[in-house]
C-alpha positions in Angstrom: 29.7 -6.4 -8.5 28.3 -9.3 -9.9 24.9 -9.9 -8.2 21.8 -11.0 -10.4 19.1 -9.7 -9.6 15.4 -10.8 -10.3 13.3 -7.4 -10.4 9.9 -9.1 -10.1 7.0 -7.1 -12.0 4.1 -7.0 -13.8 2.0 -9.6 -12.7 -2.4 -10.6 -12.9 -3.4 -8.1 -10.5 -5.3 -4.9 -11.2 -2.3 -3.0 -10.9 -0.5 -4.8 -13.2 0.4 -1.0 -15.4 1.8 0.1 -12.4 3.8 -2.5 -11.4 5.6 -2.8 -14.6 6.3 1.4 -14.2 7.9 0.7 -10.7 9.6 -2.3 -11.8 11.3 -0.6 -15.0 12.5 2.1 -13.1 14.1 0.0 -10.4 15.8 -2.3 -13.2 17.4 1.0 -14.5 18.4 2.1 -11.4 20.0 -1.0 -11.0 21.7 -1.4 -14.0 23.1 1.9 -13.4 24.8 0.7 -10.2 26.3 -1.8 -11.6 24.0 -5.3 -11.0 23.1 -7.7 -13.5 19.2 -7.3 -13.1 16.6 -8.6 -15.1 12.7 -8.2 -15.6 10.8 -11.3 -14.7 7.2 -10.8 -15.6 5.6 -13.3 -13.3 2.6 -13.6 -15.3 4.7 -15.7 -18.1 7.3 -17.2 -16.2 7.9 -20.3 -14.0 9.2 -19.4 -10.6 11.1 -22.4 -10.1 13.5 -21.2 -13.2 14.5 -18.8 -10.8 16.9 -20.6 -8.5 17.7 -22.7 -11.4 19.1 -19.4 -14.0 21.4 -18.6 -10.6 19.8 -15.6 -9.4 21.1 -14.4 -5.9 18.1 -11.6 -5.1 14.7 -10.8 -6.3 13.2 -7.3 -6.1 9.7 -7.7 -5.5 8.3 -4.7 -7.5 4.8 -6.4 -7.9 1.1 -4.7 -6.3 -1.9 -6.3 -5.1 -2.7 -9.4 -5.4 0.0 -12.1 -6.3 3.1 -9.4 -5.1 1.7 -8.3 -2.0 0.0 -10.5 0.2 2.6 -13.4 0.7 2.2 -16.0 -1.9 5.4 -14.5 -4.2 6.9 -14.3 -0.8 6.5 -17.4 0.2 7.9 -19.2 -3.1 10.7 -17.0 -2.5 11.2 -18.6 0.5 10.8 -22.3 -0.9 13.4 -21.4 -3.1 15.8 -19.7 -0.6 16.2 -16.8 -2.8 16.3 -13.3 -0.7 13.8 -10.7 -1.6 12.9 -7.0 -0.9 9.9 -6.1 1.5 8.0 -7.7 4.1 7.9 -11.5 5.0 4.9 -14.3 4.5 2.6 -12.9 7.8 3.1 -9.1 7.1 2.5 -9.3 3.8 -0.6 -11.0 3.7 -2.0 -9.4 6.8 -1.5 -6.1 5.6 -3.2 -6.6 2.4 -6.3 -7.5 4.3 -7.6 -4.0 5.6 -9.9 -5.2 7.8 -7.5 -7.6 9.4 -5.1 -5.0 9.7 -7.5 -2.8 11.4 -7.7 -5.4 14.1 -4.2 -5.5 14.9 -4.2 -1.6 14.8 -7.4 -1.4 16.9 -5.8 -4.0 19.6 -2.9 -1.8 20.6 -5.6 1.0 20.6 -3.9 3.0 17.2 -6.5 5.3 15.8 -8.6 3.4 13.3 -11.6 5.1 11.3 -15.1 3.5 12.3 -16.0 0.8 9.7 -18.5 -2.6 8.4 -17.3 -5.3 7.2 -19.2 -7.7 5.0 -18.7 -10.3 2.6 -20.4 -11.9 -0.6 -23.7 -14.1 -0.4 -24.3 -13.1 3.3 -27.4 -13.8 4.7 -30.2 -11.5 3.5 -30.6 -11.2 8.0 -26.8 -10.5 7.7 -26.8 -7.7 4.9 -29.8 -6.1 6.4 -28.2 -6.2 10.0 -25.1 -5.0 7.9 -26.5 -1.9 6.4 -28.1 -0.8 9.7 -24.8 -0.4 10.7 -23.4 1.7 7.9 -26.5 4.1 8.4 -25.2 4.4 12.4 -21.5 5.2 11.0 -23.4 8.3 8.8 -22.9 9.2 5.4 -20.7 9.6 3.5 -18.8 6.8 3.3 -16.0 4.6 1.3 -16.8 1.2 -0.2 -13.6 -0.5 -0.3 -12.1 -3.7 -1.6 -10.7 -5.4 1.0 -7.8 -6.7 -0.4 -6.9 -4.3 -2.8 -4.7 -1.3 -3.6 -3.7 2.3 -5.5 -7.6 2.6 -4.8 -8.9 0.2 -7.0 -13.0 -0.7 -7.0 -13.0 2.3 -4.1 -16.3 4.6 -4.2 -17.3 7.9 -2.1 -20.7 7.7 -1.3 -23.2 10.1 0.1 -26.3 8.5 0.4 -28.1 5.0 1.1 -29.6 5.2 -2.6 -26.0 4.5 -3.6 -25.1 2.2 -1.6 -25.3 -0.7 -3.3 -24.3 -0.3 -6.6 -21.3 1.0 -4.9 -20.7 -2.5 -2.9 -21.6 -4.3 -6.1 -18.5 -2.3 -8.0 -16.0 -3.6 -5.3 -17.4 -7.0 -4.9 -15.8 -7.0 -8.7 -12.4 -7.2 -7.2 -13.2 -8.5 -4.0 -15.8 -11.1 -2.2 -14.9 -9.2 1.2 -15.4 -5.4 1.3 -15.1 -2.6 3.8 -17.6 0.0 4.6 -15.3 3.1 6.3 -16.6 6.2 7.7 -15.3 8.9 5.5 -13.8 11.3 7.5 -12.9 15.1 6.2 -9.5 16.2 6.2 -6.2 16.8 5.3 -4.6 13.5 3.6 -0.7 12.3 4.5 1.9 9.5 4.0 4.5 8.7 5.5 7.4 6.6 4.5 9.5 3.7 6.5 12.8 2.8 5.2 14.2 0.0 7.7 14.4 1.7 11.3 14.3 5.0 9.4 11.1 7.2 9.5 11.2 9.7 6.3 9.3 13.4 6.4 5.7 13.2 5.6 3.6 14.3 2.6 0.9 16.0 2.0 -1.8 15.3 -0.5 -3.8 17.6 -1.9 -6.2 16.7 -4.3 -9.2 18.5 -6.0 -10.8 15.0 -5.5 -13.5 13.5 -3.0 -10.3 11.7 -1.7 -7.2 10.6 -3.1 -8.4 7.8 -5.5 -7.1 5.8 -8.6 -7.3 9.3 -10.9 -5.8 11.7 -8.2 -3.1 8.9 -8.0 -2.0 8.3 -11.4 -4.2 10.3 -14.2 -4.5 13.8 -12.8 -2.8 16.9 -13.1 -3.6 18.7 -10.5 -2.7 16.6 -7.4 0.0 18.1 -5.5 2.5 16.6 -3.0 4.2 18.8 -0.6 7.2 17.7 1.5 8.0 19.1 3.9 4.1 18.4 4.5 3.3 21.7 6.6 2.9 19.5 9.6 4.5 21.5 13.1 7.0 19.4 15.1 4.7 18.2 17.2 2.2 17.0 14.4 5.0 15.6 12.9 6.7 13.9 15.9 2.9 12.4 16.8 2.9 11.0 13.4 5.9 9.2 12.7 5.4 7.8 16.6 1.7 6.7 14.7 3.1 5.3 12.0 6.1 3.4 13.0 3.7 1.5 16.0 1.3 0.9 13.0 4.3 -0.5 10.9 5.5 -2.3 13.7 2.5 -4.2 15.1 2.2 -5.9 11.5 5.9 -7.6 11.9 6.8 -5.4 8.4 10.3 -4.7 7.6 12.4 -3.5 4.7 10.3 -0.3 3.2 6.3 0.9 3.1 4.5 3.8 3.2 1.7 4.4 5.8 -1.3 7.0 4.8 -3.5 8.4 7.7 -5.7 11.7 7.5 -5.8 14.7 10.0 -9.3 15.4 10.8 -10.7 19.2 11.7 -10.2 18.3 15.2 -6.9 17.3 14.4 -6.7 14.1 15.4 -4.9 11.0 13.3 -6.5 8.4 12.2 -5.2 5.7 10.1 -6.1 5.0 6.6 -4.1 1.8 5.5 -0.4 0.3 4.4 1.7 -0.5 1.4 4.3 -3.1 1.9 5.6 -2.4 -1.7 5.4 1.2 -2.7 5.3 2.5 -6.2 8.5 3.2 -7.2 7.4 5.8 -10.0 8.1 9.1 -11.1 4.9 9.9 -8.9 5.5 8.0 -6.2 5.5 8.9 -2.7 8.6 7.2 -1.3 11.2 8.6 -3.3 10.1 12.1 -2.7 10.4 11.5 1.2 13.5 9.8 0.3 14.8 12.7 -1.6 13.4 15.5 1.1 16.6 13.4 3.2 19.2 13.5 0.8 18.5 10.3 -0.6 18.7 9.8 -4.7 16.5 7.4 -6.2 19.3 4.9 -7.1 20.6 5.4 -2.8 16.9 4.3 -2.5 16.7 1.7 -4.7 20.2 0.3 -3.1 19.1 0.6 0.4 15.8 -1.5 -0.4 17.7 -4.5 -1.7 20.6 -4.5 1.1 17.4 -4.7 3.7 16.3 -7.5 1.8 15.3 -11.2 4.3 
């Protein structure tokens, strides 16, 4: 087996840390089957070297900005070099929420209630804006819209705090989502080509599950099998994978949703290139299956365009 392979990591974005963790894992995963795989570091390294040093794959292990919303892809693409995940389109519609939320809304998918603004609106705009957010209720989640692991995200609970809270995720974003927060029970659920992998539960001690329940704290807990009944279970894999679908993704992802007391779905958001960490969500799905983290990592670079 003499394949190189380009594991692509690192990066400029916000979630540069975790990017190199997935991406280290997945180089010694593949080194262990057998591949001549390398770490590129694309925030020091010219892409174009990449056809030229001869390698036949890259595995995109990059997050956010710059590894997820179609630019790396599209080089890839220039170059004629195969790589992991979703194409150009999928990826850079799905890092857009609100965008995404369109497409979800248009084949009537359960979407939470949101407002979407932007940077240097119209003082008419904003103020037409907020009377909107005070109509979805309080609380509420100020998002980055084109961001992930729930960067520049805050829970708020009053108008007072509104602001500063859109002024923290205009910091990583000049477009930001207002969302309804809605109480429940949080999930994800994996997609490995046609496959649709068991669902987790989240638990957190948390507001929701945010950068800290993600990747500082001790005390979130993931449960697979999730708890779910058949039926909960069958509604949301039949969810997800028309949610995955409508986007035009392919290879693997992870789609997160939360029950609500009625208990009723409603979508949350996607990852078209899930953390591939000793936390992460994927390969506990995977292994609930049968399927080892090296079986994973193999069947997410044969899937690759």
């Amino acid at each position: 087996m003499n394949k190189k392979i380009a594991v692509l990591l690192g990066g400029t974005s916000s979630e540069r840390r975790i990017s190199i963790k997935s991406g280290r894992a997945i180089l010694e995963s593949l080194l262990k089957s057998g591949f001549q795989a390398y770490p590129i570091d694309i925030s020091d390294y010219s892409m174009i070297k990449l056809a030229k040093e001869g390698f036949d794959k890259a595995y995109i292990a990059l997050h956010g900005k710059g590894g997820e919303d179609g630019s790396i892809q599209g080089v890839l693409e220039y170059l004629k070099i195969p790589y992991t995940g979703s194409g150009i389109m999928s990826s850079s519609v799905s890092i857009d929420k609100f965008r995404t939320k369109l497409l979800w809304k248009s084949v009537h998918l359960p979407i939470v209630p949101d407002v979407y603004i932007k940077n240097n609106m119209k003082e008419s705009s904003y103020s037409l804006a907020m009377e909107k957010v005070s109509q979805l209720g309080f609380p509420v989640l100020v998002k980055p819209n084109n961001q992930g692991s729930s960067i520049g995200i805050t829970f708020v609970s009053n108008i007072k705090n509104i602001h500063d809270a859109i002024d923290i995720a205009f910091k990583y974003d000049n477009h930001v989502l207002i969302e309804k927060f809605v109480k429940g029970q949080e999930y994800t659920i994996s997609i490995l080509g046609e496959q649709v992998l068991p669902s987790i539960h989240i638990v957190t001690k948390n507001n929701f599950y945010d950068y800290n329940a993600k990747y500082k704290s001790l005390s979130t807990e993931y449960f697979c099998p999730s708890g779910l009944n058949i039926i909960e279970e069958n509604k949301l894999k039949e969810i997800a994978i028309s949610a995955w679908k409508i986007l035009g993704c392919s290879g693997c992802g992870r789609i997160d949703v939360i029950l609500d007391q009625k208990k009723k779905f409603w979508l949350l958001e996607v990852n078209t290139i899930p953390g591939m960490t000793n936390r992460s969500l994927v390969p506990i799905a995977a292994k609930e299956v049968g399927i080892s983290f090296d079986e994973l990592v193999l069947l997410i670079l044969k899937m690759s365009n």
